[in-house]
C-alpha positions as CSV (number, residue, x, y, z in Angstrom):
1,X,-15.1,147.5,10.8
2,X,-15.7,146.7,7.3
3,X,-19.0,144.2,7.4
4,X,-19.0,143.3,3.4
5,X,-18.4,140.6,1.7
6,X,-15.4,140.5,-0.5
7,X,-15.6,139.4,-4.5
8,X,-14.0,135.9,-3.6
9,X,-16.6,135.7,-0.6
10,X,-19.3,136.3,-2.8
11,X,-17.9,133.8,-5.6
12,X,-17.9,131.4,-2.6
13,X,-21.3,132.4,-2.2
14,X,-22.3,131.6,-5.9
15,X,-20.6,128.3,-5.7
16,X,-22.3,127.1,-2.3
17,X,-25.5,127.7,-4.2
18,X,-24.7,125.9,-7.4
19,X,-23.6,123.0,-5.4
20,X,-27.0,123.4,-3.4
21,X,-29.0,123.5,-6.7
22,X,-27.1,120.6,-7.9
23,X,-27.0,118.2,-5.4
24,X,-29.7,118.7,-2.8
25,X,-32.5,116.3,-3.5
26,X,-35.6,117.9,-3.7
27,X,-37.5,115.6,-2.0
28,X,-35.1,116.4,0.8
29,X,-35.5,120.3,0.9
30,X,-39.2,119.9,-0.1
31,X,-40.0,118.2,3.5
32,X,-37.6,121.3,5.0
33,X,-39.5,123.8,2.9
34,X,-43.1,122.3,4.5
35,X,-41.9,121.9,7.6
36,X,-41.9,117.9,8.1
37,X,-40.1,115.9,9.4
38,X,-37.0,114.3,8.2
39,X,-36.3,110.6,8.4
40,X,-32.6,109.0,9.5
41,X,-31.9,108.4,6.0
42,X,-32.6,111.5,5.2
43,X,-29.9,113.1,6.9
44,X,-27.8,110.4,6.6
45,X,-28.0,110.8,2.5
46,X,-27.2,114.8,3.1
47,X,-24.2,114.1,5.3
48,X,-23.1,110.9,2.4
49,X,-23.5,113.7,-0.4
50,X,-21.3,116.9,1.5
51,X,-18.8,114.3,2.6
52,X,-18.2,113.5,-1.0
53,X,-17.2,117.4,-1.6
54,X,-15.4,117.5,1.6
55,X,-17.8,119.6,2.8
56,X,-19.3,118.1,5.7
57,X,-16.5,118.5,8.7
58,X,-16.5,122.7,7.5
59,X,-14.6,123.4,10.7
60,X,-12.0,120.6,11.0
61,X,-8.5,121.3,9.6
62,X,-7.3,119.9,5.6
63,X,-5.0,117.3,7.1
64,X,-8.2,116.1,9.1
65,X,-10.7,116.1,6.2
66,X,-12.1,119.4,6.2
67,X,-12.1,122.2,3.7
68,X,-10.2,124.4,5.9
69,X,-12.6,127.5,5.5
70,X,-12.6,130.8,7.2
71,X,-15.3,132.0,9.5
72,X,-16.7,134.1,7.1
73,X,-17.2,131.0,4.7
74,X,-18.8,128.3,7.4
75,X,-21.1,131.2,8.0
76,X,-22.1,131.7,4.3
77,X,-22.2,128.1,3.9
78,X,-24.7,127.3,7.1
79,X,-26.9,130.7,5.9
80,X,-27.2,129.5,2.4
81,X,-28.0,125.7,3.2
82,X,-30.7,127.2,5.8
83,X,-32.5,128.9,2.8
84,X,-32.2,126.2,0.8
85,X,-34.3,124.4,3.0
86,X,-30.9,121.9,3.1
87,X,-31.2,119.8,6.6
88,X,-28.7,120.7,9.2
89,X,-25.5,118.8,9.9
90,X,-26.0,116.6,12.6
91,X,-23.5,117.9,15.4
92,X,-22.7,115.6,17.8
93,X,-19.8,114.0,15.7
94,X,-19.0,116.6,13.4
95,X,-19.5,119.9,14.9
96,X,-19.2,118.3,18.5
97,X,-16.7,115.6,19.2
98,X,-14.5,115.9,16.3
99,X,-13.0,118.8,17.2
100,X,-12.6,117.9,21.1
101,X,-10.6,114.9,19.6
102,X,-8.5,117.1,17.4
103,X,-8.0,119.0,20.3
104,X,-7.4,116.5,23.0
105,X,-7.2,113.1,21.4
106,X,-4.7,111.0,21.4
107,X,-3.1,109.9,17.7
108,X,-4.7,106.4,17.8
109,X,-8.3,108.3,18.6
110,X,-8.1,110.5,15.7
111,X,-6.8,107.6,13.3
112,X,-9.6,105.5,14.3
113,X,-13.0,107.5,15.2
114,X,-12.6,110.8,12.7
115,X,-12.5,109.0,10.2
116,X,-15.6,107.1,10.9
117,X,-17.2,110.1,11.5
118,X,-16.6,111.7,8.0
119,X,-17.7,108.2,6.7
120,X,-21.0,107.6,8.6
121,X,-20.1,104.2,10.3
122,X,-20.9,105.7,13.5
123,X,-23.5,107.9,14.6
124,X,-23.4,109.4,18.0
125,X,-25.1,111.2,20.0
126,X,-24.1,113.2,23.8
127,X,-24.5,112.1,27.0
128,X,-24.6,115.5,28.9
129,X,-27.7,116.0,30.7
130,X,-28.8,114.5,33.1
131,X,-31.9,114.9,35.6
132,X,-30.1,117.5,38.4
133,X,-27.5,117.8,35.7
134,X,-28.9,120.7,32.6
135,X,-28.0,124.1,33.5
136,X,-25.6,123.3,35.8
137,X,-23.9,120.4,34.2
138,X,-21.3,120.5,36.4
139,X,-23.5,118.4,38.8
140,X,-23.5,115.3,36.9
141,X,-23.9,112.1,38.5
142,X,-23.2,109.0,36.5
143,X,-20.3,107.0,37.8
144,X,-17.5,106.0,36.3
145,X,-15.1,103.6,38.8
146,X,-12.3,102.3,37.3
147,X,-10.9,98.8,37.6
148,X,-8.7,96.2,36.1
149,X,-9.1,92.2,35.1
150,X,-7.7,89.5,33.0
151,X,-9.0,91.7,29.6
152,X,-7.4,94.8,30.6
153,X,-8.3,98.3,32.2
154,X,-11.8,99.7,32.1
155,X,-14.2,101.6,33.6
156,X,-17.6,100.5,35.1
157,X,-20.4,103.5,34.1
158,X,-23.9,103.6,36.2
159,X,-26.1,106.4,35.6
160,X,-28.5,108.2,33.6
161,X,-28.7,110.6,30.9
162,X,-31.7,112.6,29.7
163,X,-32.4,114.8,26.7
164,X,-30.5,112.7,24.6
165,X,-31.0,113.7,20.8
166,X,-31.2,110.7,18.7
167,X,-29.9,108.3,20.7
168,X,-32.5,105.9,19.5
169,X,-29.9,106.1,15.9
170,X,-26.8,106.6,17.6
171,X,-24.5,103.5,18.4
172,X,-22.2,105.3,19.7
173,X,-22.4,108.2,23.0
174,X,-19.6,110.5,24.4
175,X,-20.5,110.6,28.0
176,X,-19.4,113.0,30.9
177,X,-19.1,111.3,33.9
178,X,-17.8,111.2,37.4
179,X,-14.6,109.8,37.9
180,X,-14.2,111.8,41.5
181,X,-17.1,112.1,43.8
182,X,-14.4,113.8,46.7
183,X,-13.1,116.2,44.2
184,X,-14.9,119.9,43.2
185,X,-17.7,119.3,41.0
186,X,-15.8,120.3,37.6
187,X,-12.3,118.9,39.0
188,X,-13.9,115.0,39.4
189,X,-15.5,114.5,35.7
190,X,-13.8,112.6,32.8
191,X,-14.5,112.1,29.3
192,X,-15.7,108.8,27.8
193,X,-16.8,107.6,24.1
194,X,-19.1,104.5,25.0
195,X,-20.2,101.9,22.6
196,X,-24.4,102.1,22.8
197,X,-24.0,98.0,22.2
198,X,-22.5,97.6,25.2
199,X,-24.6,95.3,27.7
200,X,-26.0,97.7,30.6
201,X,-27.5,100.4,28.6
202,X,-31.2,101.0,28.1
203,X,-32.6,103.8,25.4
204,X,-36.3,105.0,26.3
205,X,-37.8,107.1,24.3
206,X,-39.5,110.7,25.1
207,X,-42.3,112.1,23.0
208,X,-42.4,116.0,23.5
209,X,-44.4,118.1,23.1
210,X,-45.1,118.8,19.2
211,X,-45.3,114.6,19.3
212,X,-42.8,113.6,18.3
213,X,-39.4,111.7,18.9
214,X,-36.4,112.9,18.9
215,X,-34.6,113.0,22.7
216,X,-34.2,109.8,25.1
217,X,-33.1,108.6,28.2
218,X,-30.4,106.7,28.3
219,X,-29.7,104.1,31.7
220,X,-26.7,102.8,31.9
221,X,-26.1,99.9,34.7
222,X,-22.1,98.2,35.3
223,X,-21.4,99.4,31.7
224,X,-17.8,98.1,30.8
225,X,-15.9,100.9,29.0
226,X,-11.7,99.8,27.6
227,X,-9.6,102.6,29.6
228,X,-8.3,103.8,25.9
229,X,-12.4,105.7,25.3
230,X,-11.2,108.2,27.6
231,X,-10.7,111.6,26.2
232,X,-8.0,113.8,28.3
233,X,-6.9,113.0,31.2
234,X,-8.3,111.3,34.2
235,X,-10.9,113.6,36.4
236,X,-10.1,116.7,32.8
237,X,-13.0,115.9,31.6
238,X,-14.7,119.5,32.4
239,X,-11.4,121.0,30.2
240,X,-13.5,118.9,26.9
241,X,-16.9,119.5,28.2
242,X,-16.2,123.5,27.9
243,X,-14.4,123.5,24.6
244,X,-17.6,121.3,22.9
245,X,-20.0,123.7,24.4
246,X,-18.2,126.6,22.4
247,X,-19.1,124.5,19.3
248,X,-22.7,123.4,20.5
249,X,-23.8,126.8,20.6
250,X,-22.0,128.3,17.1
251,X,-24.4,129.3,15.1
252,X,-27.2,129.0,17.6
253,X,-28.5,132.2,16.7
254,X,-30.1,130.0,13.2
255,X,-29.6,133.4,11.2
256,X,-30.6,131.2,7.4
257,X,-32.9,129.7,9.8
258,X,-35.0,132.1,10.1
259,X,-34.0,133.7,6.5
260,X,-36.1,131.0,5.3
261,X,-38.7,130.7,8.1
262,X,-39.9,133.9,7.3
263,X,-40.2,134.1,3.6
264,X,-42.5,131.1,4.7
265,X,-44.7,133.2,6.9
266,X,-44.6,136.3,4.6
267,X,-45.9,133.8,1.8
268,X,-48.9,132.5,4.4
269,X,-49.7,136.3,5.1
270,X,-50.4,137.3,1.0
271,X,-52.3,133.5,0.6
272,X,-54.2,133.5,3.5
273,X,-57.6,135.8,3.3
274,X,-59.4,137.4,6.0
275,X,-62.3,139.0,5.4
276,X,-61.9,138.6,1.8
277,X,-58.6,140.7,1.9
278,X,-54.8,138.9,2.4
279,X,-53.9,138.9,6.3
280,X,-51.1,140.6,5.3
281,X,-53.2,143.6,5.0
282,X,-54.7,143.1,8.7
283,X,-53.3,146.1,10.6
284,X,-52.5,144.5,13.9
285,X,-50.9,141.5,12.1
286,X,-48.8,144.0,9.9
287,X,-47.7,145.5,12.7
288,X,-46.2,142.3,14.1
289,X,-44.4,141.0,11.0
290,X,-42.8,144.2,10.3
291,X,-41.3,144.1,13.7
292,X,-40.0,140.5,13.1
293,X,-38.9,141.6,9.4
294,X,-36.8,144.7,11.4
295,X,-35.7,142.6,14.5
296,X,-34.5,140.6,11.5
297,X,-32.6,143.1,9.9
298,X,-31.1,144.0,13.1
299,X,-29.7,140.7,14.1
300,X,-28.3,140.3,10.5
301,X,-25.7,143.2,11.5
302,X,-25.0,142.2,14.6
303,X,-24.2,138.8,13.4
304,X,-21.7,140.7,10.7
305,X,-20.1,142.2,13.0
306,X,-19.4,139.5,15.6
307,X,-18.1,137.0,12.1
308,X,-16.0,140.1,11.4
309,X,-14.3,140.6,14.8
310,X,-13.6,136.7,14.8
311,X,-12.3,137.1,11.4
312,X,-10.0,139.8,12.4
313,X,-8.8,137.7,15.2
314,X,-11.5,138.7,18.0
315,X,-13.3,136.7,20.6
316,X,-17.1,137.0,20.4
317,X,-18.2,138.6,23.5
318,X,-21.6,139.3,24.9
319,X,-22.9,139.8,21.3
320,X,-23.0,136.0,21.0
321,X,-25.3,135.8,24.1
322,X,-27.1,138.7,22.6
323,X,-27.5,136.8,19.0
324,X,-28.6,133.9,20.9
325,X,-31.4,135.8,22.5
326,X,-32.9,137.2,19.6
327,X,-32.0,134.7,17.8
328,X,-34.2,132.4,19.3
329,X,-37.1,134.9,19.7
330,X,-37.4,135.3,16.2
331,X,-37.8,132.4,15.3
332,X,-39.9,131.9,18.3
333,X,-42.1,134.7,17.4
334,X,-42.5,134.0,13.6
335,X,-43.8,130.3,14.0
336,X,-46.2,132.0,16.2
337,X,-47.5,134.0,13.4
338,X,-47.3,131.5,11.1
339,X,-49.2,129.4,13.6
340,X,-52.4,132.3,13.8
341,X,-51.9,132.5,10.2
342,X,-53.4,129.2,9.5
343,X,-56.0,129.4,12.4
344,X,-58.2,126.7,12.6
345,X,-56.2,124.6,10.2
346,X,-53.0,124.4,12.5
347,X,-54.9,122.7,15.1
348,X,-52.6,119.5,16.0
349,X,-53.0,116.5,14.3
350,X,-52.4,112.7,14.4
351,X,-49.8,111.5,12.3
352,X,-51.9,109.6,10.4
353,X,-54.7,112.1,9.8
354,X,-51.8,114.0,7.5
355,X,-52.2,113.4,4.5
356,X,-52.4,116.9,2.0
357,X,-50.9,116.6,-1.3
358,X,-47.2,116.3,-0.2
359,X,-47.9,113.1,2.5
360,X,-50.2,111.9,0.1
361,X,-46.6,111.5,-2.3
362,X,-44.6,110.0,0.6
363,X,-47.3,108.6,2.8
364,X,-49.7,107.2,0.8
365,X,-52.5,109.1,2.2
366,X,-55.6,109.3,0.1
367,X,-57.6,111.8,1.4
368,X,-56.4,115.8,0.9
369,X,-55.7,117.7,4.1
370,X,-58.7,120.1,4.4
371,X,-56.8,123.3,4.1
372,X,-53.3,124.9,3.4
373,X,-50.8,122.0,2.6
374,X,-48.3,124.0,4.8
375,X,-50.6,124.1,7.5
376,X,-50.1,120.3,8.5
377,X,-46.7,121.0,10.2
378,X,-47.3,124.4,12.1
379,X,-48.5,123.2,15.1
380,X,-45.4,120.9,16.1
381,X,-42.9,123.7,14.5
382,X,-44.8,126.0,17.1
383,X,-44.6,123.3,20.1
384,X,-40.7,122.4,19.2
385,X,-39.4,125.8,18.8
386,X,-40.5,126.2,22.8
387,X,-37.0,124.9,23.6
388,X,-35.2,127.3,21.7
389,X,-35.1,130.0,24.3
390,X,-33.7,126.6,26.7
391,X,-31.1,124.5,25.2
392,X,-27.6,125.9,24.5
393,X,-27.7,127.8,27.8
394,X,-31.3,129.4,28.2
395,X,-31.7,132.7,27.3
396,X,-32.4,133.6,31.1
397,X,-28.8,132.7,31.6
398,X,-27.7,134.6,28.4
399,X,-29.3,137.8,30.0
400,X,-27.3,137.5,32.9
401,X,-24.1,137.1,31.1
402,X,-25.0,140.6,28.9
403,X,-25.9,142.2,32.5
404,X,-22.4,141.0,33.7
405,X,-20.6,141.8,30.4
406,X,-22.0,145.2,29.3
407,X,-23.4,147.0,32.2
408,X,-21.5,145.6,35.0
409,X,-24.4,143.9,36.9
């Protein structure tokens, strides 16, 4: 298995970082670089300026709008934007639904909803999850009973979602639902793209943990949904569910991700002092970032060699679960450090109390943040990664498909 690049792969290379260096606001990439917080039109700027390369939809076919790119070259493209400090794609209608509607779609769904997605006239978001519904999301419970009337044939949707990422932006949801309540769990689900205007549904927001808001709950109560939103065919809905989970968790691994998350801490471990002397020279914490720098290293291979079987015409086996896993830890483990890096000065604190130098630019803060600028965000980096090891099928779960895979468990 040969896992280097080819010249034209690392032309490609060059040319994804030119672009990068050329249209990438720095404003943008300075918030990624410090760890805050993007805003909506932040990402909806990023998504404006790759959809004007034809960039954005990497994985959708030419005749759809995408560049048509091999594997190799989605997984240059997502590693060099990660260390860029370039905000990620949001997936739900690129990564997510538009290929489940290339797939399954009919011809009058892709005319009208891809090409909103490439656009940005709609942002949506997923309605997977629900309370008894995460893990096993087979065991969803919102309802879907459908009827007919003087304006035609539709579905009435009551239920409740949870988790939902941005659906406080999103004004428009692909929802699983339960067309069947007699039928097996995955025979009785269907597939349905619901206006979030629609009277009946309710968005309330959930802070987590790092404080901040990014998932909701969504209620929906007698929600009218036209017959022509479904996806598939009647009570086939688990057929689309399956197929977009194999695109939620591409890349999951966040290999530029953590490229870029730990030149950061290996910056913090020269700048910080102890003792008069950088960190980095503090034995025990050595110790633990030249493990991260070689888990690293590992990974990196791995990943090679998983983009190099798919490129060959493989199918990603339990390395994918086993990228996942560490993966996640990584990442995981190096916001840690970063975290007891900083010590005292990435103790959490109110959004208004941050104002360094950088809020002070985009803020208006006046007073300066009494220590390391980068400091301000390490807490609620270390809070949010926490659900790394969870969403995209928990690494719990991923251990058990390794066991089952590799060792015969």
């Amino acid at each position: 298995m040969d896992l280097s690049f080819t010249p034209n792969e690392e032309a490609f290379r060059k040319e994804v970082r030119g672009f990068l260096q050329a249209r990438l606001p720095k404003r943008i990439s300075d918030k990624g670089r410090h760890g805050m917080r993007l805003t909506q039109g932040d990402m909806t700027e990023w998504h404006s300026i790759l959809n004007s390369r034809k960039w954005l939809a990497n994985h959708w076919p030419a005749e759809h709008g995408g560049p048509s790119w091999s594997v190799i070259e989605k997984s240059i493209f997502e590693d060099e934007c990660a260390i860029a400090h370039a905000p990620r794609i949001v997936p739900f209608g690129v990564n997510m639904l538009g290929p489940v509607l290339i797939k399954f779609g009919t011809d009058a769904h892709k005319k009208h909803w891809l090409p909103r997605i490439l656009d940005g006239t709609d942002w949506w978001c997923q309605g997977y999850s629900e309370p008894c519904a995460g893990s096993d999301l087979a065991a969803v419970n919102t309802t879907a009973r459908r009827g007919a009337d003087e304006q035609g044939e539709h579905y009435i949707v009551n239920g409740e979602k949870t988790w939902t990422t941005y659906g406080h932006y999103a004004n428009m949801i692909f929802c699983l639902v339960r067309t069947d309540r007699d039928a097996k769990k995955q025979a009785g689900i269907s597939f349905l793209l619901i206006d979030m205007r629609t009277p009946g549904i309710e968005v309330r927001p959930i802070t987590t943990l790092d404080g901040g808001h990014e998932v909701n709950q969504i209620f929906l109560t007698d929600v009218r949904v036209p017959v022509e939103n479904l996806v598939g065919d009647e009570n086939e809905g688990w057929t689309c569910a399956k197929y977009l989970l194999t695109y939620e968790r591409t890349n999951i691994a966040g290999m530029g991700l953590s490229v870029a998350a730990l030149e950061r801490l290996q910056i913090a471990a020269m700048q910080v002092r102890r003792n008069g002397r950088p960190l980095a020279d503090d034995p025990a914490f050595a110790a633990r970032l030249a493990r991260v720098e070689i888990d690293l290293e590992n990974m990196k291979v791995t990943n090679l060699r998983v983009i190099a079987a798919v490129a060959d015409g493989g199918v990603p086996g339990a390395e994918s679960s086993m990228l996942k896993i560490r993966g996640t830890e990584i990442r995981q483990e190096i916001s840690s450090l970063l975290r007891r890096a900083m010590g005292s000065h990435a103790a959490s604190w109110e959004p208004g109390m941050l104002v360094g130098p950088y809020v002070e630019r985009t803020e208006g803060g006046k007073h300066h943040f009494p220590g390391p600028p980068d400091a301000m965000s390490v807490a609620p980096l270390y809070f949010n990664n926490r659900k790394l090891s969870i969403y995209g099928g928990s690494n719990e779960v991923q251990r058990n498909i390794v066991a089952k895979a590799l060792l015969g468990l």
